[in-house]
C-alpha positions in Angstrom: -19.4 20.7 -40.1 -17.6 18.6 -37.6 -17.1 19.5 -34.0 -14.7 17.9 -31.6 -16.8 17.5 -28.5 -13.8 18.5 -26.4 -13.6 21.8 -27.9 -16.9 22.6 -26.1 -14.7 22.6 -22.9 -13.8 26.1 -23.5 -17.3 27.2 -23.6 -18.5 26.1 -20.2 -18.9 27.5 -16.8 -17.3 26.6 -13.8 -19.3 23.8 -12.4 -19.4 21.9 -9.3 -17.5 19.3 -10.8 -14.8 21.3 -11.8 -14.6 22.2 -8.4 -14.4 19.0 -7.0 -11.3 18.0 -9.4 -9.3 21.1 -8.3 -9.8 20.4 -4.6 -8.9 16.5 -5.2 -6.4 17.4 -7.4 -4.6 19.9 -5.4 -4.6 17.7 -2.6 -2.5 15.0 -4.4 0.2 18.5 -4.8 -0.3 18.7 -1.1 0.7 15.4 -0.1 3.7 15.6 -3.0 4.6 18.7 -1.4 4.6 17.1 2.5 6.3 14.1 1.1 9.5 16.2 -0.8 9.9 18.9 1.9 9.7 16.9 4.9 12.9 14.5 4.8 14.5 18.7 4.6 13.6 17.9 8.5 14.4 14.3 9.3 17.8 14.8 7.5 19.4 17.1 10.6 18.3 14.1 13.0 19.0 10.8 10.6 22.6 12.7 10.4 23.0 12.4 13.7 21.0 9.5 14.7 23.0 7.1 11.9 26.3 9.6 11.9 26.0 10.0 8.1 28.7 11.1 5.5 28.0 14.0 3.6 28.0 11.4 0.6 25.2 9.2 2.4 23.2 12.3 3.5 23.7 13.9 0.0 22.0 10.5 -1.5 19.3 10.4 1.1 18.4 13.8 -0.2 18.2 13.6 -3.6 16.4 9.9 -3.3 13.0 11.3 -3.8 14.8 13.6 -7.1 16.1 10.0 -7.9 12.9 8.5 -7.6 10.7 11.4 -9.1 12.8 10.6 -12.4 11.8 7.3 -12.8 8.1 8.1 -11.8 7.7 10.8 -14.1 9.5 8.9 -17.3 7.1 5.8 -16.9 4.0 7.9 -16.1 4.1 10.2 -19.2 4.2 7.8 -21.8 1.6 5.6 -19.6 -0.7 8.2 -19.3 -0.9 9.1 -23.3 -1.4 5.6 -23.9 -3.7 3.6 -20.9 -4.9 7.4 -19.8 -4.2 9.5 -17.0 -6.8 8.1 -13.9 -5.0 4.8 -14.3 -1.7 6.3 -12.9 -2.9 8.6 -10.4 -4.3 6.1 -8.4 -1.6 3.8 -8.6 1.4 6.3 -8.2 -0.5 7.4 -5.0 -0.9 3.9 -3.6 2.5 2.6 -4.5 3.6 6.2 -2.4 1.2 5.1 0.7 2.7 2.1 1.2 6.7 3.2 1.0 5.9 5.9 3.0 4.6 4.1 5.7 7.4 1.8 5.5 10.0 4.0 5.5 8.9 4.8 9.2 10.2 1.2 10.2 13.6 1.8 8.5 16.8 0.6 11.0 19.4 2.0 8.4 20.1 4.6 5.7 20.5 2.1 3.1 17.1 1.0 3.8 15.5 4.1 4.2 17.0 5.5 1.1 15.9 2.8 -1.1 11.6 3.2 0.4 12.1 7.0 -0.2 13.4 6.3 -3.9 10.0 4.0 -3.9 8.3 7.1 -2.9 9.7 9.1 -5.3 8.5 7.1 -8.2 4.8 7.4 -6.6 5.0 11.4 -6.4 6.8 11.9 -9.8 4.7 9.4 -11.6 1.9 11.4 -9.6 3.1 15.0 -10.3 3.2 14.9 -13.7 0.0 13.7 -14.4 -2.3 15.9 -12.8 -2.2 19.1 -14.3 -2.5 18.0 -18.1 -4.9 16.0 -16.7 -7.0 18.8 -14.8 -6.2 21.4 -17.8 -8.2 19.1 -20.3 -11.3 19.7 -18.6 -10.6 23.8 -17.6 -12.3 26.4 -19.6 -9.8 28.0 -21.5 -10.2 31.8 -20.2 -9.3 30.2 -16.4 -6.9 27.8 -17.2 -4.2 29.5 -16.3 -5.2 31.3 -13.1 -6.8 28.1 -11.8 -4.2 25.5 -12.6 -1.6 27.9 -11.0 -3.5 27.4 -8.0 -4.0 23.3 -7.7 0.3 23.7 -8.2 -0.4 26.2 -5.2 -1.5 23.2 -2.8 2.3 22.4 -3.0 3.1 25.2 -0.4 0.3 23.8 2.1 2.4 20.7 2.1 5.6 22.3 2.4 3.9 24.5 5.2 2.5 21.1 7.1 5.9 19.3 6.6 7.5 22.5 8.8 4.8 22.3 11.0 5.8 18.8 11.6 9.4 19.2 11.8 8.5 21.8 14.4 6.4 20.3 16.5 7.0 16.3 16.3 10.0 16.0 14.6 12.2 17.9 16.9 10.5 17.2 19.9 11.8 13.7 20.5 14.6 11.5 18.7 11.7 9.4 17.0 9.4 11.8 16.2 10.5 11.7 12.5 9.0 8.0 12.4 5.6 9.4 13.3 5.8 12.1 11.2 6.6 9.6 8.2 3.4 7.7 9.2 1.6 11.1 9.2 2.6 11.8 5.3 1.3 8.3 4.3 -1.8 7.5 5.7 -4.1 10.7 4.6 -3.8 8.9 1.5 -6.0 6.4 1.6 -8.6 9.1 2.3 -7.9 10.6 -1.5 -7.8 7.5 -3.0 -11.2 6.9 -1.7 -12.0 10.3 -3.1 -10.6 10.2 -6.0 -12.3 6.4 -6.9 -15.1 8.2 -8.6 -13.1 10.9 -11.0 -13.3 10.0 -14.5 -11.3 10.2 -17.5 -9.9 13.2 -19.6 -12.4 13.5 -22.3 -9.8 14.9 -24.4 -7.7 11.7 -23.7 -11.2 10.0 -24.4 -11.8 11.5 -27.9 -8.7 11.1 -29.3 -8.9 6.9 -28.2 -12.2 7.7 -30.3 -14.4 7.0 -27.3 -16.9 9.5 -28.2 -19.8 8.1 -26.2 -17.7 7.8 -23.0 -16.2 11.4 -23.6 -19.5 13.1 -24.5 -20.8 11.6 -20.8 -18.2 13.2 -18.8 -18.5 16.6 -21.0 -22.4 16.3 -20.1 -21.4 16.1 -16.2 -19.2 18.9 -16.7 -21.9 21.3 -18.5 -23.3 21.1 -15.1 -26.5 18.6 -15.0 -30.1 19.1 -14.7 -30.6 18.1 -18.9 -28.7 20.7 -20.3 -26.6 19.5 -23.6 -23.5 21.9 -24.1 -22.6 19.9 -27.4 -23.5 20.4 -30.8 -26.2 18.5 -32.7 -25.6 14.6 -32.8 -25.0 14.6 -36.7 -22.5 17.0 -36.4 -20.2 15.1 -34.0 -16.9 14.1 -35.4 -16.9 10.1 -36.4 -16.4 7.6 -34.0 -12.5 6.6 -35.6 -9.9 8.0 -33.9 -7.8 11.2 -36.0 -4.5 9.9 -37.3 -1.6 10.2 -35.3 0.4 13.2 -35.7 3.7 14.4 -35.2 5.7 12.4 -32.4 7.1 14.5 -28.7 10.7 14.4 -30.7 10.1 15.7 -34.1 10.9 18.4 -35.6 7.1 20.5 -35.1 7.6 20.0 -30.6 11.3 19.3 -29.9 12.3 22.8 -29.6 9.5 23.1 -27.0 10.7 20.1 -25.2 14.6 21.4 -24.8 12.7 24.6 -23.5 10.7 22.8 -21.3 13.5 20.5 -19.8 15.9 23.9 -19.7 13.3 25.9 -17.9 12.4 22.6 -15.6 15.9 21.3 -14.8 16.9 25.3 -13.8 14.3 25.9 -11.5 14.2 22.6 -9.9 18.0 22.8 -9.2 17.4 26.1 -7.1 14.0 24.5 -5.9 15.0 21.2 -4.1 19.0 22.4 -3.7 17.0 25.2 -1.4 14.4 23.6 0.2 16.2 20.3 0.9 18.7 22.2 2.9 17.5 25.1 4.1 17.2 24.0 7.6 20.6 21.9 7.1 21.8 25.4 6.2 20.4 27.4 9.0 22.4 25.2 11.3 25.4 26.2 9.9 24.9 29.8 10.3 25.1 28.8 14.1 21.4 28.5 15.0 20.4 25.5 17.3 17.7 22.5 15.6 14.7 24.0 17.7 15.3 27.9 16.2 16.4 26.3 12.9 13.1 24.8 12.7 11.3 27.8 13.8 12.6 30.2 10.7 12.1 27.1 8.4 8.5 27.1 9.0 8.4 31.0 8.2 10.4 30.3 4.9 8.0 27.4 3.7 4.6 29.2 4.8 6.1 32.6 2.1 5.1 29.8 -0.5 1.7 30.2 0.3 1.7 34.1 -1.3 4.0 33.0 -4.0 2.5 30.6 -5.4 -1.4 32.0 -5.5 -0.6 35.6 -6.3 1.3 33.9 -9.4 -1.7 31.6 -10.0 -3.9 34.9 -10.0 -1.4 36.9 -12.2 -1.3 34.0 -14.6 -4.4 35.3 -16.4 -3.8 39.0 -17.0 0.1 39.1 -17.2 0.9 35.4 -19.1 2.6 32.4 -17.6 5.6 33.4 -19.6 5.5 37.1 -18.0 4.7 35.3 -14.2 7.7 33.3 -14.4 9.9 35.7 -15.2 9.2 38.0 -12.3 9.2 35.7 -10.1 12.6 34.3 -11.2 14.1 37.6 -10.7 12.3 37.9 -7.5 13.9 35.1 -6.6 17.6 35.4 -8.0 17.7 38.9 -6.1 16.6 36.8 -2.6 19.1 34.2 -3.7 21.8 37.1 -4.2 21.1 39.2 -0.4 21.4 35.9 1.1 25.1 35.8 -0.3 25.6 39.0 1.9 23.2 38.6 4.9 24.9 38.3 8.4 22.6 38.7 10.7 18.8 36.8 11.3 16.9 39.4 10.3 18.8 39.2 6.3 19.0 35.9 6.3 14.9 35.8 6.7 13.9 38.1 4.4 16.1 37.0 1.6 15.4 33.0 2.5 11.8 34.6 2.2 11.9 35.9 -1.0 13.5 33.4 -2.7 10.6 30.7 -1.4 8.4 33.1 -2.6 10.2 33.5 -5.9 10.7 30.1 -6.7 7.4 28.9 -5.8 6.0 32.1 -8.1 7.9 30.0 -10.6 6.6 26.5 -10.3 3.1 28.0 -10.4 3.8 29.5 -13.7 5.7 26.8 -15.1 3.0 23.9 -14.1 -0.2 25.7 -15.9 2.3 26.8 -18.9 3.8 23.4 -20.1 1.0 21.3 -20.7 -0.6 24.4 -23.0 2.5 23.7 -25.1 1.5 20.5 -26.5 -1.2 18.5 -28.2 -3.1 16.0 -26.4 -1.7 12.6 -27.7 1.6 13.4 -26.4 0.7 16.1 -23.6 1.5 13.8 -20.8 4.8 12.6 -22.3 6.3 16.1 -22.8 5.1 16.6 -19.0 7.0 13.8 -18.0 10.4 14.2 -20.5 10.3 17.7 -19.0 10.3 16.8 -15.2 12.1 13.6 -15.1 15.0 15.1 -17.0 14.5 17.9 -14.7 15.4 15.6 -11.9 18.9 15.3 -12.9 18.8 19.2 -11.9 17.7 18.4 -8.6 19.7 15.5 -8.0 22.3 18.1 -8.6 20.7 20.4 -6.4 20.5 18.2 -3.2 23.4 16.3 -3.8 25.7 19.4 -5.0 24.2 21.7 -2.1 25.2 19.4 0.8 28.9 18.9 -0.7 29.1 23.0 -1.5 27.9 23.5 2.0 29.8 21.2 3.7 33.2 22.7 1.8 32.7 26.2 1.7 29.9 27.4 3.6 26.4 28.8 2.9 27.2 31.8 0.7 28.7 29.7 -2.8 25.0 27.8 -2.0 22.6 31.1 -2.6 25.8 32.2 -5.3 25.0 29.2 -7.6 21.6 29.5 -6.9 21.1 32.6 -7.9 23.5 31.7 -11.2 21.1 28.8 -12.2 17.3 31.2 -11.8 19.1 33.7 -14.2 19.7 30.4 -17.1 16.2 30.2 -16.8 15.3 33.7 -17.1 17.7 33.8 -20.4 15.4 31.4 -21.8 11.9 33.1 -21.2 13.5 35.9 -23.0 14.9 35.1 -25.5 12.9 31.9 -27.0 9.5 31.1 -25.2 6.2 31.6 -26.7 3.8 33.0 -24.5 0.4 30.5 -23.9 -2.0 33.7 -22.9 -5.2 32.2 -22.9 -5.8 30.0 -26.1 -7.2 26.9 -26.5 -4.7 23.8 -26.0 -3.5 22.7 -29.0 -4.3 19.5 -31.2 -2.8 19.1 -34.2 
């Protein structure tokens, strides 16, 4: 009978060279994450260094949510038809090289334009590497360990407050250095990541058995074991016929749940952490303090995001993001209602917590929604529509703010996690631990 070689995926230990693609993959999350969170930190010195309008700083903001759109449009449907290395190593140069740049900028216009630039390279970047890691991950640890590659996110929000502390409020140009910081680590993964191969899902359905059975081979683990099936029983080297497309009727009620739940949780997410230490300085605390409680907030990601990742397994991604939603609307809701430091830190806490929780869940759940052929596509539709949420986020969160303080800012927040929670409930499947599908 005939046996898709990338079913035997399922069936095999965790081997070195899974390894190796979690740790290079999560570091291109950990970059992403250093690159979103970090203009949270130049923004309260570009303000006043270039005496920027709400409007302008609202717009340098959301540039990477504005860029991140574009990225992850062009890099789904890329990556389902030239394959998925292809666009993570060029997203991650094209985000070197405007990141480095940006340091030089003279003028928001400028600057605003090279961090759109770099916003294409992480969202074309972003979506790519989880369906392309979970196409190689047994499926009994797909969940658990894909929720923890998302989890490198919070070691680059952590670093970016680490260098807003340390370099970028310590002198008027320390944001330029810390933009050349954020760029240049990356040629060190693209050097790393020269060697990865290609998804021997994505493989297989191209019907490039030969080239798929290799990579399967170097997955089993080496030293002449054959994890596959006997030769004659291999499925034949044409291609299976296309099936139904990312809009018809069999997966577009997955995609509107996928861009709901993404565009929902990605409003709170950047509207929060684009501001929060925009929004600390309005509840009367000087840049240096500001700064300090920031880096608190953004390290509460680490715990959110891993004990999601573990949880993922034995609770369901569906069950994960739901607590962790709540977890976080609550946070969002005592921050209405704190006064004093004390409050306002435990509640900006949870809600980190919660709403990286979230992401964690969301990341390993979507790509199990869809077949291979148009995995990467749904990935992308879902995130770059989800942009417009946080365009709305950072844009909408500076002009609430600015009008009528920090408490309508948690209050909408907190509005938008339960939207999301409505959904989980009432309409999402839940993934447990299947295989991904292929038909």
């Amino acid at each position: 009978m005939p046996v898709r070689m990338s079913s035997m995926l399922d069936a095999l230990p965790l081997s070195r060279a899974h390894v190796r693609l979690l740790l290079i993959g999560g570091l291109g999350y950990l970059f992403d994450g250093l690159d979103g969170s970090s203009l949270a930190f130049f923004l309260p010195v570009l303000r006043g260094a270039w005496h920027l309008s709400g409007v302008q700083a609202g717009l340098i903001a959301s540039s990477t949510s504005q860029g991140y759109l574009i990225g992850s449009f062009l890099s789904g449907f890329l990556a389902d038809r030239i394959g998925r290395r292809r666009i993570m190593m060029s997203a991650l140069a094209l985000y070197c090289v405007a990141s480095c740049l940006s340091a030089l900028a003279q003028d928001w216009r400028t600057y605003f334009a090279l961090r759109l630039v770099c916003g294409i390279g992480t969202g074309a970047e972003a979506v790519v590497i989880i369906p392309y890691i979970a196409e190689f991950l047994p499926a009994r640890l797909r969940g658990r360990l894909c929720g923890a590659v998302v989890g490198f996110f919070s070691f680059g929000y952590f670093l970016a407050a680490c260098l807003g502390f340390f370099i970028v409020s310590a002198a008027p140009q320390g944001w330029r250095m810390a933009s050349v910081m954020t760029g240049l680590p990356i040629l060190l993964l693209l050097w790393w990541r020269r060697a990865l191969p290609e998804s021997p899902r994505w493989l297989e359905i191209r019907g490039r058995h030969a080239e798929a059975r290799l990579v399967i081979q170097a997955f089993a683990g080496g030293g002449g074991r054959d994890p596959l099936p006997p030769a004659q029983s291999w499925v034949g080297e044409e291609a299976p016929p296309a099936g139904p497309g990312v809009w018809s009727a069999r997966w577009r009620s997955r995609v509107l749940l996928c861009v709901w739940l993404w565009t929902w949780l990605f409003f709170s997410f950047y509207g929060f952490f684009s501001w929060i230490p925009s929004l600390l300085l309005k509840r009367g605390l000087n840049l240096s303090d500001s700064f300090g409680l920031s880096l608190l907030i953004f390290a509460a990601q680490i715990p959110g995001y891993f004990a999601a990742a573990w949880l993922n397994g034995p609770l369901g991604r569906r069950r994960v993001m739901i607590g962790a939603l709540v977890l976080a609307a609550l946070s969002a809701l005592l921050l209405v209602r704190a006064n004093g430091v004390a409050g306002l830190l435990a509640g900006a806490m949870g809600l980190s917590a919660g709403l990286n929780g979230a992401v964690a869940g969301l990341y390993a759940y979507t790509p199990e929604l869809f077949p291979t052929r148009i995995r990467a596509t749904a990935m992308g539709l879902a995130s770059g529509i989800s942009r417009l949420g946080a365009i709305g986020g950072a844009f909408g969160i500076s002009l609430i703010a600015e009008h009528g303080g920090t408490a309508p800012v948690f209050a909408v927040t907190g509005a938008a996690l339960g939207l999301a929670v409505l959904a989980l409930f009432t309409v999402a499947p839940e993934t447990d631990n299947s295989a991904l599908p292929e038909q």
